[in-house]
N, C-alpha and C positions, 0 to 999 in steps of 0.2 A: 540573422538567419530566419526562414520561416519555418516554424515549426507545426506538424500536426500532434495532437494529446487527443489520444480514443481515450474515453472516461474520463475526461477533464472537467467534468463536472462534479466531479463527486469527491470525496473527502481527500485523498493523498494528489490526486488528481487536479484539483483547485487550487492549493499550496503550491503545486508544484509548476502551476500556469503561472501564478503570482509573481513566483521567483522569476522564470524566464522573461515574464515581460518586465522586470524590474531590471535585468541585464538586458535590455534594449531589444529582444527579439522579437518577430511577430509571430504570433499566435492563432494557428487554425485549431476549432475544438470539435469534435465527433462524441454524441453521446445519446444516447440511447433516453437519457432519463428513468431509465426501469430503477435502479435506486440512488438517487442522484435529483437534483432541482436544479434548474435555471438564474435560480434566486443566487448562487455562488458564485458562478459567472457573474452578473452583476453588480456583485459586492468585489469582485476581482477586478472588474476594470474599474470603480467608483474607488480603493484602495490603491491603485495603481495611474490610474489617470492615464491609461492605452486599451484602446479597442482589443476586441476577441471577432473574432471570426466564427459564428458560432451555426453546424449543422444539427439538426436533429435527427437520425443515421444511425440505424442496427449494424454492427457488422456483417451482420447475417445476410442483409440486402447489398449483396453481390452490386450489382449496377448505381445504386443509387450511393453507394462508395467511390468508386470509379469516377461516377462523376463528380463529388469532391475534389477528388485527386484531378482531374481536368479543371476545373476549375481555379483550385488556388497555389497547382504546383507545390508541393511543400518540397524544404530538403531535407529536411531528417525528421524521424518519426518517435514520438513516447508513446510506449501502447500501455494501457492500465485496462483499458475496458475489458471486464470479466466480470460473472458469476463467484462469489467467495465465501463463503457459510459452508463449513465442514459439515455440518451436521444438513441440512440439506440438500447436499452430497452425496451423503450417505442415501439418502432418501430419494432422491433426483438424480440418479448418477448419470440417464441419456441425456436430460435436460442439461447438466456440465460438461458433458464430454460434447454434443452439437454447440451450443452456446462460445464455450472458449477453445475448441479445437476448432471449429470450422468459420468462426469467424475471424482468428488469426491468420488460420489460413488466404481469407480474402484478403483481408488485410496485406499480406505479404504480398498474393497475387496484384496487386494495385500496389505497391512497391517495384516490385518486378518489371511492370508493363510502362511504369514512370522515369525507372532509373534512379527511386532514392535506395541508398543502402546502406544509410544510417541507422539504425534504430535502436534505443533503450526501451528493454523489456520488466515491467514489471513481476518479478518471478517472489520467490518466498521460501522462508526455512522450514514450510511444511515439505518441501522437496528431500530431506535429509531423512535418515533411517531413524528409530523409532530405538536400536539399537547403537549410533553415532553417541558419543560422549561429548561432551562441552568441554571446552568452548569447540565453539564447531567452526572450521576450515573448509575452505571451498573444495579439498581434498577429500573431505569426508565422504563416508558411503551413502549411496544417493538410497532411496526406498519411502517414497510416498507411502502413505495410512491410507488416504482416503481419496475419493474423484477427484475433491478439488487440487489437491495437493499433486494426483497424479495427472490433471490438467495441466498443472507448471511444469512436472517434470518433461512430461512430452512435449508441450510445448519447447522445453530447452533443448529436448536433441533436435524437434524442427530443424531451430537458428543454429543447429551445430552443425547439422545435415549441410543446411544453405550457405554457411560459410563456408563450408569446406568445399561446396561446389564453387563456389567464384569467389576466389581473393579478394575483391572488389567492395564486398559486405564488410563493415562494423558494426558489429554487433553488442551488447552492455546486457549480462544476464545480473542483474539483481535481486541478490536475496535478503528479505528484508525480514525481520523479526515482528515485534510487536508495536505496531505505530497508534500514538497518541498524542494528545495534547493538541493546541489549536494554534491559530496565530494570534499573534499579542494582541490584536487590538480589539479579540473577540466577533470581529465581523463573520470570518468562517470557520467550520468546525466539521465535526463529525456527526452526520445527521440520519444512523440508520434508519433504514422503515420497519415497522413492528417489531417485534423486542432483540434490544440488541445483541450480537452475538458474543461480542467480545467484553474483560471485564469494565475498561475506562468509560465507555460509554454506562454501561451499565448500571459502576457505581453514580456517577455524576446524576443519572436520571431517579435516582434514589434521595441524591441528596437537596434534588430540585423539585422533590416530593412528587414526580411521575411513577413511580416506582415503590415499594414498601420494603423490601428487601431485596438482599441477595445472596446466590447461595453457592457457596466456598465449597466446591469439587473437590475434596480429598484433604483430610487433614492429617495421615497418616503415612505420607508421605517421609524419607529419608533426607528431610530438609530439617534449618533452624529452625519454624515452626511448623513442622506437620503439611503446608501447604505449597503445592509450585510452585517453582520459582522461573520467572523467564524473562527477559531481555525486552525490556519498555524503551523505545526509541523515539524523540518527540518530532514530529511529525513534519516540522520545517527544518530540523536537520536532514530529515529522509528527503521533502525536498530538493536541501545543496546537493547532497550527494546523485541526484538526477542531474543536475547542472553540471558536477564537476566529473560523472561520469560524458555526459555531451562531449563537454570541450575536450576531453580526453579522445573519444573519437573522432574529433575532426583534424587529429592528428596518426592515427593508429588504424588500420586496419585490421580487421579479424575479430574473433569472437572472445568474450571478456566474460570471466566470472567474479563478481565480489558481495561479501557477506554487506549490510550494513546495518549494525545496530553498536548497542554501547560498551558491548564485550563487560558488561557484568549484569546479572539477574537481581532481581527484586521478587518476592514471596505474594504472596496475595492478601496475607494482613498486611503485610508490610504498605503496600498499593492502598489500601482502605485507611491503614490509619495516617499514611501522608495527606491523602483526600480530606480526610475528616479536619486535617491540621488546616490545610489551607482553606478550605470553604467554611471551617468554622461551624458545619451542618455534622450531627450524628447517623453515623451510615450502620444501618441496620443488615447485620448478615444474620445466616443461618450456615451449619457445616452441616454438609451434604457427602453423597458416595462418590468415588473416584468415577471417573467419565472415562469408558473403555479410548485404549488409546494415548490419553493422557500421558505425557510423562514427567520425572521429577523437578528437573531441569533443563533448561534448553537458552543456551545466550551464548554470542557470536565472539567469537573470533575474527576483532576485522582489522587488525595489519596490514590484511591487503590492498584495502581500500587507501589507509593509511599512505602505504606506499606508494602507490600507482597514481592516484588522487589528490594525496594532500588533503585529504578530506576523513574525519572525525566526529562524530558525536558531540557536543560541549554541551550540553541540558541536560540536567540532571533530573532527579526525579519529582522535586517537590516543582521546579518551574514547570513542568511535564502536566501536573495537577492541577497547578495553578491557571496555566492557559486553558485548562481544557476545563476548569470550575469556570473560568471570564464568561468563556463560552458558550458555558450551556445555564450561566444564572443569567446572561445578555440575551440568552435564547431560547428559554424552557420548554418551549415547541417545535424547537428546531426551527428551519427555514420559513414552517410554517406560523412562528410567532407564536 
C-alpha cells in the first residue's frame, strides 16, 4: 500500500515510517521541517534499504498539498504533523489553533477531493479531563487543559463529524501517552529544537552533559515519591500500534478510539534513577514547584487496543532508557552531530 506520513520526519514519525517500510509499503512523507531534520529520513531508508518519497510541504499550503496528493496518489494517510509544547500553547494559543486546526483541515480536504479515506490520527492523552482517574479508558471524560491538548480534541470531533457524514471513512483516533526511547540501533531518536519539553529527552541531554540539571515539578505529590507518576511508552511499540492500527482499518470502517501506552506509570525519580542505572552517567536534579495543571497520575488503560489489535506494549522501562541513552551518547547533538 502507499502510504502518506505528515510529520514523518520527526521523532514518533520516523519510527513509524521505519516500521511501515519494513512491512513492505511505500512511503510518501510531508513535513514541514519546522522541528524535524531530513537527516531521519535518510537514516530510515539507509536502515531499511527502501526509498521514501520525500516533500517538503506545510500543511498550511493548501495547493502545494494538493499537489502531492496528484502526484503520488496515496491510499491511506498517518497524520502526525502538528505543533506540541503545552507550554507554548499556552503562550501561542492562535499559533496552535491555525497551525493544527487548519492545516488538518487541508489535509482532509485533499483526502476528500482524492478519495482516500483511510486515515490514523495522531491524537493524545492530553485530550482527557484533568478530573478523569487512571487508568484512563477511552470512555473517560474528554476536557483538554490547554490549546494543544484542545487542538487534539477538536480535531477528534472533525474525524467524528466526517465519519459520521460518510460510512466510507476509517478512521483510527489514538491516544497516546508518553512516548520515549529510540530505536535499537541508535541511528534515530528524538531530536527536540531548544530545550526540551519533555522529561526523557531532557534527562539524557543531561546525562550527555548538554544540560546541568533538571528540575522535578512537584514532589509533594500523593504518589510513592512525592513526584508524578505517568505512563512511559517506548517509542517503536507506539510505532506497531500505528501499523496494527492500519491493517485493522483496511478491514473495518468507521471511526476508532484507542488508548496506547503501557497501562502502568513510572514516577520521575523513578525515570532518573533507571537512566542514571543504564547510562552509567549521574543525573543531577533539582525539586521544583508543581506546574499548574499538572497532575498526580495519568497511565492508560489499553485493553482495548489489546483487543481490537492484538497489539501491546512489551518494553519495559529500563530498555526504554537504554535506547534512548544509545541514542543520544551515538548522538549528543542530535541529527546535528
Amino acid at each position: 500500500m502507499k502510504i502518506l506520513v505528515t510529520g514523518g520526519a520527526g521523532y514518533i514519525g520516523s519510527h513509524t515510517v521505519l516500521g511501515l517500510l519494513e512491512k513492505g509499503h511505500q512511503l510518501v512523507v510531508v513535513d514541514n521541517l519546522d522541528n524535524s531534520s531530513e537527516e531521519s529520513l535518510r537514516r530510515v531508508q539507509e536502515l531499511s534499504g527502501q526509498p521514501v518519497s520525500f516533500h517538503q510541504v506545510d500543511l498550511l499550503d493548501e495547493a502545494a498539498l494538493e499537489q502531492v496528493f496528484v502526484q503520488e496518489s496515496p491510499e491511506a494517510v498517518v497524520h502526525f504533523a502538528g505543533l506540541k509544547a503545552v507550554g507554548e500553547s499556552v503562550a501561542e494559543p492562535l499559533l496552535y489553533y491555525r497551525n493544527n486546526l487548519i492545516g488538518t483541515l487541508h489535509l482532509l480536504q485533499s483526502m476528500k477531493n482524492h478519495g482516500v479515506k483511510k486515515l490514523v490520527f495522531s491524537s493524545s492523552a492530553t485530550v482527557y479531563s484533568a478530573t478523569a482517574s487512571s487508568p484512563l479508558i477511552e470512555k473517560a471524560e474528554l476536557g483538554a487543559t490547554n490549546p494543544y491538548g484542545r487542538t487534539k480534541q477538536q480535531i477528534e470531533e472533525i474525524l467524528s463529524d466526517l465519519g459520521n457524514s460518510d460510512p466510507e471513512w476509517s478512521i483510527a483516533l489514538l491516544r497516546y501517552f508518553n512516548p520515549v526511547g529510540a530505536h535499537s540501533s541508535g541511528r534515530i531518536g528524538e531530536d527536540p529544537s531548544g530545550v526540551p519539553n519533555n522529561l526523557l529527552p531532557f534527562v539524557a541531554q543531561v546525562a550527555v552533559g548538554r544540560r546541568e540539571k533538571v528540575t522535578v515539578f512537584g514532589s509533594d505529590y500523593p504518589t510513592t515519591d512525592g513526584t508524578g507518576v505517568r505512563d512511559y511508552i517506548h517509542v517503536v511499540d507506539l510505532a506497531e500500534g500505528h501499523l496494527a492500527a492500519l491493517e485493522y482499518l483496511n478491514h473495518n470502517t468507521g471511526v476508532y478510539r484507542w488508548n496506547l501506552g503501557t497501562g502502568r506509570g513510572y514516577s520521575v525519580l523513578e525515570v532518573i534513577a533507571t537512566f542514571q542505572k543504564v547510562s552509567g552517567r549521574k543525573i543531577n536534579y533539582v525539586l521544583g514547584d508543581r506546574r499548574p495543571g499538572d497532575m498526580a497520575t495519568s497511565f492508560a488503560d489499553a485493553s482495548a487496543a489489546l483487543a481490537d489489535l492484538s497489539w501491546s506494549a512489551s518494553r519495559d522501562l529500563e530498555e526504554m532508557c537504554a535506547d534512548h541513552w544509545r541514542w543520544q551518547e551515538s548522538n549528543p547533538q542530535g541529527y546535528a552531530r
